[in-house]
C-alpha positions as CSV (number, residue, x, y, z in Angstrom):
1,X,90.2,88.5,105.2
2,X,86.2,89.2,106.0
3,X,84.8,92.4,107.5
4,X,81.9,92.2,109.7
5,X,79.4,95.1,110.1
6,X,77.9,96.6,113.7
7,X,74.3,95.7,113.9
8,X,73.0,98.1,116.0
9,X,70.0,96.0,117.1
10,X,70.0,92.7,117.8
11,X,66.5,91.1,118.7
12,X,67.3,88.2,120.1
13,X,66.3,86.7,123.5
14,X,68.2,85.0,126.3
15,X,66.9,81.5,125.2
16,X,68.0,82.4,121.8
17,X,71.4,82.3,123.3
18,X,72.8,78.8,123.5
19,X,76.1,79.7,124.7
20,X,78.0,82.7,126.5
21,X,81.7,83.0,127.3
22,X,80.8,86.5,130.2
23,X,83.3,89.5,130.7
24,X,86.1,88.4,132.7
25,X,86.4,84.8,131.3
26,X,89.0,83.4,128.9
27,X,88.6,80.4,127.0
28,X,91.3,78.5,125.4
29,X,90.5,75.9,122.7
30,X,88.0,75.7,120.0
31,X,84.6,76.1,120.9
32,X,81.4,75.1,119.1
33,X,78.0,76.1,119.9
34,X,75.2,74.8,118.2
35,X,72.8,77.7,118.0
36,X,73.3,81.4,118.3
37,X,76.8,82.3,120.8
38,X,77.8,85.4,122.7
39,X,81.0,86.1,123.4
40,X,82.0,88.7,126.2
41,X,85.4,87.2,127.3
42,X,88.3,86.2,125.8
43,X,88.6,83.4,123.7
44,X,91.9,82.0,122.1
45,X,91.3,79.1,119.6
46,X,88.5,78.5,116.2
47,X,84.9,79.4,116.8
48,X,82.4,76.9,114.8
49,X,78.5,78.4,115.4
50,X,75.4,77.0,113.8
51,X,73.4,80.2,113.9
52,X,74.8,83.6,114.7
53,X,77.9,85.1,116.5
54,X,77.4,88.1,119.1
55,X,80.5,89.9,119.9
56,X,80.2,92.3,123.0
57,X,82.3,95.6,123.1
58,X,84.8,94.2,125.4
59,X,84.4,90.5,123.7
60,X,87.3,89.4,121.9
61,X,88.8,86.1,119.7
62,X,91.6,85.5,118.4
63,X,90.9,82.9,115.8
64,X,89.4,82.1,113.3
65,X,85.1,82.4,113.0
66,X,82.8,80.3,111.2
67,X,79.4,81.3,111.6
68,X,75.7,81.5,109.6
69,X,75.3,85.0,110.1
């Protein structure tokens, strides 16, 4: 089982950002971005990112996460 740590900061740009699952949307399936992801909806299924892995407050998966950072 991992733990992942709040980062309070996050300096990344839009164009950083090469996917985004918004608030209100709910994925089913695995997904796999190939840069840095955020995730404000729901997603049900693995998560495979190249880069990093931005989870909003209200952002949730349940799954399992494979991620850079």
């Amino acid at each position: 089982m991992a733990f992942f740590s709040k980062k309070d900061n996050v300096a990344l740009d839009l164009q950083s950002i090469s996917t985004l699952i918004s608030e209100g949307c709910i994925f089913d399936g695995n997904l796999k971005a190939p840069a840095y992801a955020r995730i404000d909806g729901q997603i049900t299924g693995d998560v495979f990112v190249d880069e990093g892995l931005i989870i909003g407050e209200k952002g949730s998966i349940h799954g399992n996460i494979t991620t850079k950072e």
